[in-house]
N, C-alpha and C positions, 0 to 999 in steps of 0.2 A: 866353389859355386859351379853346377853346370850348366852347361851350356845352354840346356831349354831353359832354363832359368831365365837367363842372361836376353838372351833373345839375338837374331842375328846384327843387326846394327852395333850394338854394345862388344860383339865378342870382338868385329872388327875393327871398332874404336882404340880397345885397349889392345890391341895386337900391331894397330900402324902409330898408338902413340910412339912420340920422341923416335921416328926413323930419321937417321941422318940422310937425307937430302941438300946435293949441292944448287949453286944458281941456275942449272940448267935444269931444271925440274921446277914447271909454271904449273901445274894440278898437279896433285899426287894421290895416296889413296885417298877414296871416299867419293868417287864423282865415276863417271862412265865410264872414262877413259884416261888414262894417265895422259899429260902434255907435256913433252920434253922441247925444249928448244934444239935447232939445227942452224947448221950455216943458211939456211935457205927459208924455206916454212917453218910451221911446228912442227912434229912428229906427233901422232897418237899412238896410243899404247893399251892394247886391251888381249886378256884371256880369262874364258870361261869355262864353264864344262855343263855338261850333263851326264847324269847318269840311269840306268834304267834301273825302273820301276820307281822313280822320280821325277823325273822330266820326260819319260815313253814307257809307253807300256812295254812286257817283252813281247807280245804281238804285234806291233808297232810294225810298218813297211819300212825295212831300212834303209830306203833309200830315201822318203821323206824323216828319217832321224838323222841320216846325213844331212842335210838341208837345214834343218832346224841348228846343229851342232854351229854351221857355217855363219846361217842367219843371226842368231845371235848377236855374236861378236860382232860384226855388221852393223846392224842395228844400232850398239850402243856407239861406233864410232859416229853412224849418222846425225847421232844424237846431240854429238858436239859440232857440228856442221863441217863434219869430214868427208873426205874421199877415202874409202878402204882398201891398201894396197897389196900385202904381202902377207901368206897366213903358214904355218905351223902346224901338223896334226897330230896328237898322242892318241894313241888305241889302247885301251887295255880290256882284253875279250878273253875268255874260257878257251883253254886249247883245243879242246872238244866241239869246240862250233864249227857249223857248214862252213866254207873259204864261200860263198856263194853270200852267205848275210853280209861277208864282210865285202865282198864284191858290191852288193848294191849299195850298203853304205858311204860308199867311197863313190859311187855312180852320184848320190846327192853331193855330196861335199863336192863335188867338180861341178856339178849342174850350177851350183849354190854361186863358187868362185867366179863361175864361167856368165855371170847373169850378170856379177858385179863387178868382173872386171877385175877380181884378185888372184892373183900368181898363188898357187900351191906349192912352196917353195919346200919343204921337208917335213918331218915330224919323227915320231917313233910310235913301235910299237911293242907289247909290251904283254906277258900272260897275267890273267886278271884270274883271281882261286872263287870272285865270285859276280855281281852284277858289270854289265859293260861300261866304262867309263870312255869319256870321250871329250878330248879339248882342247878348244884352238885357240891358239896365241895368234893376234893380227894387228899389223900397224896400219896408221893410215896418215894422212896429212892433212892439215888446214890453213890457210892464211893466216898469218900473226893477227888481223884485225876482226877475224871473220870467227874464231872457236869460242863455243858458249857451254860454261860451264850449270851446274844446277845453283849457283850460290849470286846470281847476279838480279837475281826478283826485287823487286822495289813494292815498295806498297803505292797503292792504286793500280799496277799492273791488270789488265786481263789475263783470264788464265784460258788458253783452247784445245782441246786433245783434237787429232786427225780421226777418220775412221769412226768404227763404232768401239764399243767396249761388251767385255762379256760373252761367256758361251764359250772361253776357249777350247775346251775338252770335248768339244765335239769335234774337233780338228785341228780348228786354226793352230792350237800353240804346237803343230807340226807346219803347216803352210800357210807360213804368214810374210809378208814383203815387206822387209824393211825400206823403212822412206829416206831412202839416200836423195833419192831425186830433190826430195818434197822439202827437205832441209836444207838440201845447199839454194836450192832457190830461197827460203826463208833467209838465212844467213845474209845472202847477199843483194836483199833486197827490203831490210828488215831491221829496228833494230832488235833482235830477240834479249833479253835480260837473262834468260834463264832457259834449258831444256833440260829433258829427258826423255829418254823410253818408257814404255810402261812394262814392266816386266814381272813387278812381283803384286799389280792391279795399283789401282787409282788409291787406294787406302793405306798401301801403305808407301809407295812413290811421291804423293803430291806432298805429303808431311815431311819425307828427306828434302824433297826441294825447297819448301817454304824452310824448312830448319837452317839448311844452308844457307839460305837467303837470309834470315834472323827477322822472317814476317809471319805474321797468321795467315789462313785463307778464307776465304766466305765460298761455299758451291752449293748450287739448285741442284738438288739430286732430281729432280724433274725432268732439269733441261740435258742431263747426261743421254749422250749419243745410244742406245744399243740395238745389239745385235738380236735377230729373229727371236722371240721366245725366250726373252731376256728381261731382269727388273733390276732398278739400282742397284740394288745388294749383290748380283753378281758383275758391274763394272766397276765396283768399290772391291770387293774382294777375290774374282776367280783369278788376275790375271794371265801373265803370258799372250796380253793383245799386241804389245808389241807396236804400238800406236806411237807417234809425239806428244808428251804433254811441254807447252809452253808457255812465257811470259812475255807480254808485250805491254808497250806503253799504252794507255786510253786513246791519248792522239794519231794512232795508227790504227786503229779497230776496224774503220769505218772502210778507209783505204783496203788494210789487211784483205779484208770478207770479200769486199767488191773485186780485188787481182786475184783472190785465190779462185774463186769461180772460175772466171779466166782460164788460169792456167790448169787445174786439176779439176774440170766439169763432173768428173768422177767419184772424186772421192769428199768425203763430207766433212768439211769443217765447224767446229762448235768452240762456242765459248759457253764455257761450265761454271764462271764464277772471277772472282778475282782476289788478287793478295794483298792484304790488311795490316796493318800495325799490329792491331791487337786481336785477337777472335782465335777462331780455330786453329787446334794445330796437331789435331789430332782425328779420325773419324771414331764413331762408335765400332764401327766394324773395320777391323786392318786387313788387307791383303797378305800372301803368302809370306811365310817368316822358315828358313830353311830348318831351324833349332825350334822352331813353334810348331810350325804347318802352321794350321787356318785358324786365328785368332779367334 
């Protein structure tokens, strides 16, 4: 069977079935971030990639593809209510490129480290015979009490994304800020059931987390947050917003809305719906699928 067949969820199912995992390993594949246990905190565990003419155009400004590359993996540790500490870079670029693309490149990916406070500790690089590849391995930590994986939804939950959704391609899915801030204040003031990032859009993210969770969802495609010159169908399907989708109890809703005003006057909080027993557990229209593209 291949792979677009398959779809990407499914390829990586059957690829992390039955991995031997000892006790130190609290999430493992299938969730943002791997969580290992340590003498102290948890440890996170996250590496991604991008590559061009998939994730940036080749006219793309490489210094916000560095940026994006960094942000990432960022991102999804925030997701789990981390801090991101230590990152790793792999290059693989045409030997025939300017050293000047690769220069600015590396100009984001410091800007990127340098915003959130993670050590650029090594990587490699590497000749590429055809598009740029580029991926960074990053750990990070979280309190034993405080790391929220996507599998912790309950039904009656509210469901809230941060931000707007949609329209990434006109920029954002290069300059977009992960909510490190926005999540550990969540975490620890909160009790969250469930997160994630939005990476591959609301269509097809909110379905992995209700799955994991083993609830349906109910969502007012009405009441969906977006962005300038935007309509539901592109914050259910464009992705790369790069937003929090969360779950919380009902009995903090009210609490929730009223402290978050408070503390982020800026950025916009929504509740889009909430998690069900039984109902939806799917959209009509999916978000990005790497072995599909656009459902």
């Amino acid at each position: 069977m291949k792979l677009n067949e398959l779809g990407e969820d499914e390829v990586v199912r059957r690829l992390t079935r039955g991995l031997n995992l000892d006790r130190r390993v609290v999430v493992g594949p299938g969730d943002d971030c791997a969580v290992v246990k340590t003498a102290g905190d948890l440890q996170l565990l996250k590496t991604d990639c991008i590559i061009e003419g998939i994730h940036f155009r080749p006219n793309a400004d490489p210094m916000w593809v560095g940026w994006k590359a960094m942000c990432r993996s960022i991102s999804d540790v925030a997701s789990m209510g981390g801090l991101p500490l230590d990152a790793l870079v792999t290059v693989a670029i045409r030997s025939d490129a300017e050293f000047e693309w690769l220069k600015k490149l590396y100009r984001g990916l410091r800007k990127a480290a340098s915003t959130y406070r993670v050590n650029l500790v090594g990587g490699e690089t590497a000749r590429s015979p055809g598009p740029v590849f580029l991926s960074v391995c990053l750990t990070g930590m979280v309190e034993k009490g405080k790391y929220v994986s996507r599998s912790g939804g309950k039904k009656g939950d509210w469901l809230f994304v941060t931000g707007r959704l949609g329209g990434s391609i006109d920029g954002k899915h290069l300059r977009f800020s992960p909510r490190v801030r926005e999540a550990r204040w969540l975490v620890g003031r909160f009790p969250i059931h469930a997160m994630m990032d939005l990476s591959d859009g609301l269509g097809s993210d909110l379905p992995r987390l209700a799955s994991a969770s083993g609830v349906g969802f109910e969502v007012a495609l009405e009441n969906l947050p977006l962005n300038k010159g935007c309509v539901p169908e592109n914050a259910v399907r464009d992705g790369e917003d790069y937003e929090l989708l969360f779950a919380v109890p009902r009995a903090v809703k009210s609490r929730l809305e009223l402290e978050w005003k408070k503390a982020f006057p800026r950025l916009q909080l929504t509740p889009i719906g909430q998690l069900v027993d039984s109902g939806h557990h799917e959209f009509e229209q999916k978000g990005f699928d790497h072995f599909r593209g656009r459902a």
